[in-house]
BABA-586246 format. One record per residue (C-alpha): residue number from 1; residue in three letters; chain; x, y, z. Coordinates in pm, whole numbers, plus 50000, padded with zeros to 5 digits. Each point is the difference from the previous one (the first is absolute). Last residue first. Example, Ala and Ser with C-alpha at 12.3 -4.5 7.8 and 13.67 -1.06 7.14 Angstrom:
SITE   n res chain    xx    yy    zz
SITE   2 SER     A 51367 49894 50714
SITE   1 ALA     A 49863 49656 50066
This chain:
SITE   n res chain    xx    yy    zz
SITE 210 UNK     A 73642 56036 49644
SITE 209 UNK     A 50054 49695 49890
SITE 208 UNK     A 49802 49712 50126
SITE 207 UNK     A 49749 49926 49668
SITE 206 UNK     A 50319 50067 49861
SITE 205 UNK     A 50114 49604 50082
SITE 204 UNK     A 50353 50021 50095
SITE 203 UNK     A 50291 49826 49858
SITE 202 UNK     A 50113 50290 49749
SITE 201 UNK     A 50066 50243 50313
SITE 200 UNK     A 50326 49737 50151
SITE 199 UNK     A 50174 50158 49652
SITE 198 UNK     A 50263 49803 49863
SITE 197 UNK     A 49762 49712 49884
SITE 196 UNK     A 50243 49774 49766
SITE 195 UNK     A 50030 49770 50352
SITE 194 UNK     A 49637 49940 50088
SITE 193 UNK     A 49973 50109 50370
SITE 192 UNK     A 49964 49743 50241
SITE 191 UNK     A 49736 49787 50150
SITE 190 UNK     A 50037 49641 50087
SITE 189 UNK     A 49665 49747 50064
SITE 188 UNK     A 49997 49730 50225
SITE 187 UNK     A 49686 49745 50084
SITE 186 UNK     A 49861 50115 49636
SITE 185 UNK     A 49857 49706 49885
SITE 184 UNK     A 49736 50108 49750
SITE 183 UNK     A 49663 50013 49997
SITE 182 UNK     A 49817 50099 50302
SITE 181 UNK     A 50345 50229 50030
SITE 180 UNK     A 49892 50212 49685
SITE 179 UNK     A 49855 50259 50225
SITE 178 UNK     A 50230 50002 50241
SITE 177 UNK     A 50274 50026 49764
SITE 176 UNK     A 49839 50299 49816
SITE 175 UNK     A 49968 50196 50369
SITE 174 UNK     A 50330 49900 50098
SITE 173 UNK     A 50153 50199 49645
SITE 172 UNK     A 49792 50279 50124
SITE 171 UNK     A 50156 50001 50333
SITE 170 UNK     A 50337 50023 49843
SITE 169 UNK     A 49970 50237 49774
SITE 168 UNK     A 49800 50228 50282
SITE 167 UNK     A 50323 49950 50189
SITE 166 UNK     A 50230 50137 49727
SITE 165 UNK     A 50264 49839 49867
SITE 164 UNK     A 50406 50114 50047
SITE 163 UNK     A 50157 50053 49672
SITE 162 UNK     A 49970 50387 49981
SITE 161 UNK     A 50165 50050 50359
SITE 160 UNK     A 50257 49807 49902
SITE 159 UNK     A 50061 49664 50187
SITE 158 UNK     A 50275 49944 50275
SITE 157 UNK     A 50105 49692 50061
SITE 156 UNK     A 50104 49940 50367
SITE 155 UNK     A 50366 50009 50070
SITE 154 UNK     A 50058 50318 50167
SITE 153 UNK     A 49636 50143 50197
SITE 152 UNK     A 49949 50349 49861
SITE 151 UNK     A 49662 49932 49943
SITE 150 UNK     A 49838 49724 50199
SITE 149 UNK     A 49697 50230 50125
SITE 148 UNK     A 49916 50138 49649
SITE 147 UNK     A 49948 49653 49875
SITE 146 UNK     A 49813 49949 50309
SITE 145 UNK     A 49738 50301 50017
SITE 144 UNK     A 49930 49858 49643
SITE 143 UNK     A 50094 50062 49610
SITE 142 UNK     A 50008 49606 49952
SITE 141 UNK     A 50283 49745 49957
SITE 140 UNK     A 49927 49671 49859
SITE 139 UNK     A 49666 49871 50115
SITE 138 UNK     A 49954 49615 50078
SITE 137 UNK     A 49631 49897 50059
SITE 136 UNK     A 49902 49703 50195
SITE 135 UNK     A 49638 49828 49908
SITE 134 UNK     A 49792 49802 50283
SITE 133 UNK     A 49666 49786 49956
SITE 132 UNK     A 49753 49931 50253
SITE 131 UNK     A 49746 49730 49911
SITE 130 UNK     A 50028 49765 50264
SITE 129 UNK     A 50151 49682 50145
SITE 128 UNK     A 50248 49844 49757
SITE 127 UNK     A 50039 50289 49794
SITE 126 UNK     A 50017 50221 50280
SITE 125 UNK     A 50332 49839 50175
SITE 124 UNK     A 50180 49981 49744
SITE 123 UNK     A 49919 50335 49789
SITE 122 UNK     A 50000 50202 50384
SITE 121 UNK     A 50358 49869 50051
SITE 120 UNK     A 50136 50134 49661
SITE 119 UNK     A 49858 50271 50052
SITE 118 UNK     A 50153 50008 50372
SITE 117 UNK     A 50333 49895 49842
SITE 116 UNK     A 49970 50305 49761
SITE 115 UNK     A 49951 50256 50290
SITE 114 UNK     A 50314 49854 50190
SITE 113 UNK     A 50165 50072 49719
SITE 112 UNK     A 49902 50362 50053
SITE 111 UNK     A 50119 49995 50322
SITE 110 UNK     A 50326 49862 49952
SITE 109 UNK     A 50088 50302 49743
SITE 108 UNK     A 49887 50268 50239
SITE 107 UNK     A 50246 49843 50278
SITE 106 UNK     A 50282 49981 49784
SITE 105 UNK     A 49969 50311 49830
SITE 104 UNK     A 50364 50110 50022
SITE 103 UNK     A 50089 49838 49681
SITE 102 UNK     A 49720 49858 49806
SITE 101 UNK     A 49852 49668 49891
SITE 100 UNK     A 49888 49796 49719
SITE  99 UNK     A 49661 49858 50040
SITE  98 UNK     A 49908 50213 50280
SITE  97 UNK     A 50141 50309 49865
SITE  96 UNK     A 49772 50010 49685
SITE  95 UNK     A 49725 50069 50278
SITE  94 UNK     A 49732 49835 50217
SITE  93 UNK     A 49627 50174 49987
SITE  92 UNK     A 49808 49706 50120
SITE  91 UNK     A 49652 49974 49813
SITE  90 UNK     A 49693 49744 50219
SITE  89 UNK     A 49748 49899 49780
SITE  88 UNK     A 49614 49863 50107
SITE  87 UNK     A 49798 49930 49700
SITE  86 UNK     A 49677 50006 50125
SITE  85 UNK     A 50041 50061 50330
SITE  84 UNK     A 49833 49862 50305
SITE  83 UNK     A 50147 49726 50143
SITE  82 UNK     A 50364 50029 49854
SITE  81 UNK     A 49997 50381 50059
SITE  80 UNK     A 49822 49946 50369
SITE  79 UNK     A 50250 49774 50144
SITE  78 UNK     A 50317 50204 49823
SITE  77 UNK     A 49944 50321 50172
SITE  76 UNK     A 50190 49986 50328
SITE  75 UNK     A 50245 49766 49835
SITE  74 UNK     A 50054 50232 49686
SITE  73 UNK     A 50020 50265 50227
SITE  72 UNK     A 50258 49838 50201
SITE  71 UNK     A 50233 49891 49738
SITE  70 UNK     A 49983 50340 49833
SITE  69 UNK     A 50069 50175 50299
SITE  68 UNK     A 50333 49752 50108
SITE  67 UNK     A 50143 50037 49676
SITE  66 UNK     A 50098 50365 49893
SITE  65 UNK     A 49852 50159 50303
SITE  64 UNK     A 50131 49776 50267
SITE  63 UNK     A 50339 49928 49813
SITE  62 UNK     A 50096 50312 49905
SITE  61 UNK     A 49920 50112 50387
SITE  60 UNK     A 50193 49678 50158
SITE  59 UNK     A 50320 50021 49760
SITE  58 UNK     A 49988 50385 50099
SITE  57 UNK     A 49991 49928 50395
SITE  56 UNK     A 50295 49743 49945
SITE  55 UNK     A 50295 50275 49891
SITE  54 UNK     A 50099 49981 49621
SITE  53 UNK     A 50384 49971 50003
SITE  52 UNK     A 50058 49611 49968
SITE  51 UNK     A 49798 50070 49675
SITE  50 UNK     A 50056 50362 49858
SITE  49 UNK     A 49701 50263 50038
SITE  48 UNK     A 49697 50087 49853
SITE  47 UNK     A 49683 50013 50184
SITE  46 UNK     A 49748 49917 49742
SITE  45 UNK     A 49582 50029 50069
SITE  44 UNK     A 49723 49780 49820
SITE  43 UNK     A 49636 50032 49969
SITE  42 UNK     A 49841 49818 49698
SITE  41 UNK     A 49821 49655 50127
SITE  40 UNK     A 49731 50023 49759
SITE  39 UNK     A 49655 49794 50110
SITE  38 UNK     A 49746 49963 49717
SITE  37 UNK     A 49658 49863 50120
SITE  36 UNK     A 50002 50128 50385
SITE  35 UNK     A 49667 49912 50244
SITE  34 UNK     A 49684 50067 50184
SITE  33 UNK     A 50065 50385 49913
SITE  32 UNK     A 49952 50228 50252
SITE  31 UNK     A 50056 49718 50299
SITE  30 UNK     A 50253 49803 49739
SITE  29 UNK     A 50196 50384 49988
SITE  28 UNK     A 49962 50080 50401
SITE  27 UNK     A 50165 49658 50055
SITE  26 UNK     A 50259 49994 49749
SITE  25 UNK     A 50155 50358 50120
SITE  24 UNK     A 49968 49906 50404
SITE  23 UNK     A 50204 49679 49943
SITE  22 UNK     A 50235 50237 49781
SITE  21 UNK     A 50019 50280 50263
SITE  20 UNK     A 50085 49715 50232
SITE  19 UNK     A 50290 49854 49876
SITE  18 UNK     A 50148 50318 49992
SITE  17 UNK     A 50267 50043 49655
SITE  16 UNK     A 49712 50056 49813
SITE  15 UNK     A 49935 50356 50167
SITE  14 UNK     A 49714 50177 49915
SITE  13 UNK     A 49767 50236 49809
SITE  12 UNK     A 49723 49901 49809
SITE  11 UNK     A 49841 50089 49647
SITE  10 UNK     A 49690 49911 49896
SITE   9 UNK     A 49924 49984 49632
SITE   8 UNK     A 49662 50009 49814
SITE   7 UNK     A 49864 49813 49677
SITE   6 UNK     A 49876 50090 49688
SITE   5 UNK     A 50204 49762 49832
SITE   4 UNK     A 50160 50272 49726
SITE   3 UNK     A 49958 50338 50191
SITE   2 UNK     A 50161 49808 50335
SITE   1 UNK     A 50292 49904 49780
């Protein structure tokens, strides 16, 4: 990406479930920066465990990183996007299980609904007063930390190994729908593997093969 646009990337190590690292985050980026243009909401966590049977302390971490970091980034940021920016656009990584569930995820899947209701939120309010415009994506399962982490687990669907998509195929497929998003409505978009695909390695670009 960086060989493409020519452009650097800083990385930066923190907590988002502390309030404060975030408030800290936004103001070192606007002071290097003056302001965001494309904001994606993508960290997320997953603490599995039964409801009635899941202790409080995990609903609050799931929920602070999930939901509660994205809301206050976009909050901390928001003034100088809609001021500023271009074409200000705000991406919230939700999930497939947010519009149809899972079992023992019950705190994972609320928090990624809660991620479409603040893109839903941001449309409203933005199109009345600003020029901010949000878009929710919906992955299907994904070779991640948290595939891996929910293995085992009875009940939840397990998908092969060879059927699960690769992150780079998903952040490619964001990078088209950003681009065509000056164009087309594309508030909510779902990602999953095509189903006559049996091989996860046919979705991704080569230009990120190895």
């Amino acid at each position: 990406l960086t060989s493409e646009t020519r452009g650097a990337v800083r990385s930066v190590s923190g907590d988002l479930a502390e309030a404060a690292f975030i408030a800290d985050l936004a103001q070192k980026v606007q002071a290097e920066d003056g302001w965001v243009d494309i904001l994606i909401n993508n960290a997320a966590l997953i603490r599995p465990g039964r409801i009635g049977h899941t202790a409080a302390a995990a609903w609050e971490e799931v929920l602070k990183v999930n939901l509660l970091a994205p809301c206050l980034l976009l909050n901390e940021l928001a003034t100088a996007m809609n001021e500023h920016s271009q074409a200000p656009l705000v991406v919230n990584i939700s999930s497939v299980a947010a519009l149809q569930g899972a079992p023992y995820e019950a705190s994972y899947v609320v928090s990624k609904a809660g991620l479409q209701g603040l893109s839903a939120a941001v449309n409203e309010e933005y199109s009345m007063f600003g020029r901010i415009r949000a878009m929710t994506v919906c992955p299907g399962n994904m070779e991640t930390e948290i595939w891996r982490h929910t293995e085992g687990w009875p009940g939840i669907s397990r998908t092969p190994r060879d059927r699960l998509m690769k992150p780079f195929t998903v952040a490619e497929a964001i990078v088209r729908w950003v681009e065509l998003s000056d164009e087309l409505d594309l508030s909510q978009c779902v990602l999953t593997p095509r189903k006559d695909l049996q091989d996860a390695d046919n979705l991704v670009n080569p230009k990120f093969k190895e």
